[in-house]
N, C-alpha and C positions, 0 to 999 in steps of 0.2 A: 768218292772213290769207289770202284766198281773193283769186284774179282772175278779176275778170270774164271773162267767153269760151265759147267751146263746152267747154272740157276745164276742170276746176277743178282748178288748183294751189297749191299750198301754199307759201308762200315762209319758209325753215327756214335762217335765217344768226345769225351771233353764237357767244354759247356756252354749253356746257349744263353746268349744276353736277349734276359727280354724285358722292353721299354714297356710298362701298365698306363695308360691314357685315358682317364676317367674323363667320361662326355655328360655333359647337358645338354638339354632343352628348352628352352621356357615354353614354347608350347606345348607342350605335354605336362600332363596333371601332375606329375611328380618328378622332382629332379632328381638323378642318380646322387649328386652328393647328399641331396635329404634322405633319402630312402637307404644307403648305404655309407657309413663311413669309409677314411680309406686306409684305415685298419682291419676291417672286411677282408679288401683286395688282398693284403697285404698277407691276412691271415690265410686267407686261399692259396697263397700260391708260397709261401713259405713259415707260415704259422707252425706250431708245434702239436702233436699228437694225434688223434683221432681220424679222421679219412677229407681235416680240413688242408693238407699237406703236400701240394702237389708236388713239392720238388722230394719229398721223400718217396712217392708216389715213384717219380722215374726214375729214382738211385737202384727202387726197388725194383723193377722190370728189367732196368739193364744193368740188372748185378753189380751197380755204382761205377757202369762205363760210363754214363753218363747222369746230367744235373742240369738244372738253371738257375739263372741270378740275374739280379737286375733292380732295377727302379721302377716308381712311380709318380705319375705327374696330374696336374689338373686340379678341380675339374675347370675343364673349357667348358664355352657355351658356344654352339653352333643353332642356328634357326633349323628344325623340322618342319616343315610344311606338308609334305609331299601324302599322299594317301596311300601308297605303296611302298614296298621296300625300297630301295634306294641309297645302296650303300656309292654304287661310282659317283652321287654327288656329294653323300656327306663326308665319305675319306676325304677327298682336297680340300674341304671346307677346314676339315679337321688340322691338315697339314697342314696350311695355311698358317695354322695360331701357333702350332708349337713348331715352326722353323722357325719364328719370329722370334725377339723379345720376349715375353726373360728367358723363355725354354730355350732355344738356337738348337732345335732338337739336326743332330745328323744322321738320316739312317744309316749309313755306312757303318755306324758304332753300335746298331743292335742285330741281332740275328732276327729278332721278331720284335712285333710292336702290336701289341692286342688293347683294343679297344674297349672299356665296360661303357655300351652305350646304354643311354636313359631306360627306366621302365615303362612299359608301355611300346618301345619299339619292337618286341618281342611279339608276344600276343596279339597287338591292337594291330600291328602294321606288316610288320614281316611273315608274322605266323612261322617264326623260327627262334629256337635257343640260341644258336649261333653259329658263323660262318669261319672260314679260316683257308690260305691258301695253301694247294695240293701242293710236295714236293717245292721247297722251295732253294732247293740245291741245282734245281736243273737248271744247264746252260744254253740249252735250243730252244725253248719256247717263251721266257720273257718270263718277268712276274708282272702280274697285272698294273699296277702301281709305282714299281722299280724298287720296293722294298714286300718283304713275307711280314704278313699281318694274320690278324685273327682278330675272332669278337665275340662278347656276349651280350645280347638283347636285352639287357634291364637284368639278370640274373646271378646279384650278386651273392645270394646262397647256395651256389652251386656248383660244385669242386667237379664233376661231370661234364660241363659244356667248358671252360676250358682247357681242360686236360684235352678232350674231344678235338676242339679247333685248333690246339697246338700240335696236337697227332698229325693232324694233315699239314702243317706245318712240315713235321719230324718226316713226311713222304708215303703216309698211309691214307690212301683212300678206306670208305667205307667199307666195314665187314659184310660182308654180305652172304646170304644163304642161296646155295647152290641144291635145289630140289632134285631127287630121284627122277621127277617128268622133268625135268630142264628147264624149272619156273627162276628165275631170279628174283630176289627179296632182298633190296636195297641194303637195311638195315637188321639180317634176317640171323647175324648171330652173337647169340645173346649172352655169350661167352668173351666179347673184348669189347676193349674199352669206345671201338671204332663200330662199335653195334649201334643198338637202338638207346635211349635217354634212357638211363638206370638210375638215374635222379632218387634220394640221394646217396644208393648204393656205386659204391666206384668197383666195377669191375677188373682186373687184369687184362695182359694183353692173350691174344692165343701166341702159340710154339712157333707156326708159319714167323705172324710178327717178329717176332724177338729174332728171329733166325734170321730175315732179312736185312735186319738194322745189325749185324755181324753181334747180336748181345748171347746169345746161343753157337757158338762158332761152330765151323764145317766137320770139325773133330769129334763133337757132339749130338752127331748125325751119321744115321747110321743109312747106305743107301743098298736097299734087297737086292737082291739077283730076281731077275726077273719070274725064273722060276719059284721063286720066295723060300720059305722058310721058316724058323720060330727065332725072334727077336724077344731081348727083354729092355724094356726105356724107363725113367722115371723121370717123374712130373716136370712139367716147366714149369712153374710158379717155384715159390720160396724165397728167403730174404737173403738164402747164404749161396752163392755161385755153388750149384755142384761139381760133380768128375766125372757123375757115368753121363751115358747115352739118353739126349731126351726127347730127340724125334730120330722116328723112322719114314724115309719113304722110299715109295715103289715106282719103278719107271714106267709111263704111260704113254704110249705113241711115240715119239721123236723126240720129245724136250720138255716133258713133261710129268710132273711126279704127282700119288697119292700121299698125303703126309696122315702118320698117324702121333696124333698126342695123347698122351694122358697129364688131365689135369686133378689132383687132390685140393683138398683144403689146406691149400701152405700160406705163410706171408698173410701181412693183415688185408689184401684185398680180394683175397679168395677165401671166403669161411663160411661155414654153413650157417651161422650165427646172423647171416643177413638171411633178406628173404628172398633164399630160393628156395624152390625154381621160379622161376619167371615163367611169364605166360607161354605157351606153346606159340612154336613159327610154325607159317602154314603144314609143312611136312608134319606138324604134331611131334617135335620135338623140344622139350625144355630144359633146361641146363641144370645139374644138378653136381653132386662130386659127392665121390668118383665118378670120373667120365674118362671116355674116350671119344675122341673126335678125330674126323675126317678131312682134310682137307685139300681142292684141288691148286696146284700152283706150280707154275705160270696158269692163267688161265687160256686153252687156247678160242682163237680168234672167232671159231664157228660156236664158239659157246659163252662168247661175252654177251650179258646183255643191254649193258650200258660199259660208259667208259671208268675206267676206275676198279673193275670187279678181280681184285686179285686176292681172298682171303674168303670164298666161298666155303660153308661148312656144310656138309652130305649126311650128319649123323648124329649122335647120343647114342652110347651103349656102355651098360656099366656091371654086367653078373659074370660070375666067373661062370665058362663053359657058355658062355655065349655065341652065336656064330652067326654074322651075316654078313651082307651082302655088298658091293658098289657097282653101278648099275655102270659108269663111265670107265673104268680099268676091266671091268670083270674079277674082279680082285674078291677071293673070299677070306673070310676073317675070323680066326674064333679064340676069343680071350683062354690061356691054358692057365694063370693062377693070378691074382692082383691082390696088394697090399697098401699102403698108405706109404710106402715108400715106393715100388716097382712093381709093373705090370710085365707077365709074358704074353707076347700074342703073335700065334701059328695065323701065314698069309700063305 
């Protein structure tokens, strides 16, 4: 479901069924059911406490709009031969066994079906954590397979690349970082969970995210006069749905907005008690909290640099009395007071 408006969001509540499908190999050195039980999976993706949780994970992003639930099955055994990645031949292979006997799997009856395939196809073959497909709501272009999947390469201790490959699932392409010189950095910010492998730190999502998937509603968004002004927002993150204002953005050419966020250390996936910061993105920014962040969205078309770039981040700033700059709005910024609960900041 789309809203009307200058920005199109996606309203993403309820819950999503999703079918676990533990895969083998014999030819591979180690089979995923040896290397993992599938109370593992099990624990991953609905286990109790600690950051092994996912579906607490997304109660907590969208302020308990949404959840997942589901089963799991297997392991199957499918032949590996291939020397390269090669997911379009082992999915049918895979379909194959569990439409059959005893499974009589129907995808019609899951929203998604993720895949923990062997270890070893990760590292040795793919040189990937895992895959998962973009938007699987949309009606114009077809899902690759006629069901939304996802998968992890061998990496059953990793609450990170699931979460990851169901996000694109959920209709998030990769975070990416939007450089002052107008570099693109695929996986450039280091602030959501659709960034870089923060393995095994599970990040939150950024303000953009949540606000697209209607989990930050239009109410909670505040939009400048183009001439600006001094706004005050507090944080996206936390475990309890707020009331105030948690983003701000600014209008930029025709149809296109500056979003600003501030993130604190709220909710257990945002704390300083991990290790941040992470390493600096090429711009020589690393994620810290308090922060403030930037972000350009819609992205327009003369500044895409692959397909997919809609959550580009422009910045890090965190002292009070701070003032700078966005090279793409012209937009200047300078923080007037911040606390652990709400930021003011004159644009």
């Amino acid at each position: 479901t789309r809203w009307a408006g200058d920005v199109n969001y996606k309203i993403l509540t309820g819950v999503r069924k999703v079918l676990q499908v533990i895969v083998n190999a014999p030819q591979l050195p180690r089979y995923g059911a040896d290397a993992c039980p599938i109370s593992q999976y099990q624990n991953i993706f609905f286990g109790t406490g600690g950051y092994v949780n996912m579906n607490d994970y997304i109660k907590e992003q969208s302020y308990n709009k949404y959840s997942i639930e589901g089963s799991i099955i297997g392991p199957v055994s499918i032949d590996i031969t291939e020397s390269v990645c090669s997911m379009p031949v082992w999915i049918p292979k895979i379909m194959a066994i569990i439409r059959a006997e005893p499974y009589n799997v129907n995808t019609s009856e899951w929203d998604s079906l993720y895949f923990h395939m062997p270890p070893g196809t990760g590292a040795t073959i793919c040189n990937a954590g895992g895959y998962g497909e973009v938007d699987c709501d949309r009606t114009t272009l077809g899902l690759t397979y006629g069901f939304c999947w996802g998968a992890s390469m061998g990496y059953c201790d990793s609450t990170y690349i699931p979460l990851h490959e169901l996000g694109h699932n959920f209709g998030y392409p990769h975070a990416a970082e939007l450089t002052q010189t107008r570099q693109w950095v695929e996986y450039g910010d280091y602030g959501s969970l659709m960034g870089p492998n923060t393995h095994p730190v599970v990040v939150g999502l950024n303000g953009v995210q949540k606000a697209i998937m209607g989990w930050i509603p239009p109410e909670r968004i505040i939009t400048a006069p183009r001439e600006g002004g001094t706004f005050t927002i507090i944080p996206t993150g936390g475990q309890i749905e707020p009331s105030g204002n948690q983003l701000l953005r600014i209008p930029f050419g025709d149809k296109y907005f500056i979003w600003v966020a501030f993130r604190t250390a709220s909710g257990r996936w945002d704390q300083p008690s991990q290790p941040f910061p992470f390493p600096s993105t090429p711009s020589g920014n690393g994620f810290v909290f308090p922060s403030v962040s930037l972000y350009l969205y819609p992205t327009p078309v003369s500044l895409q640099g692959y397909v997919g770039a809609y959550y580009p981040l422009v910045g890090y700033v965190k002292n009070d009395g701070s003032t700078f700059s966005d090279t793409y709005s012209s937009c200047n910024f300078t923080i007037i007071s911040q606390t652990s609960t709400q930021m003011t900041i004159k644009v």
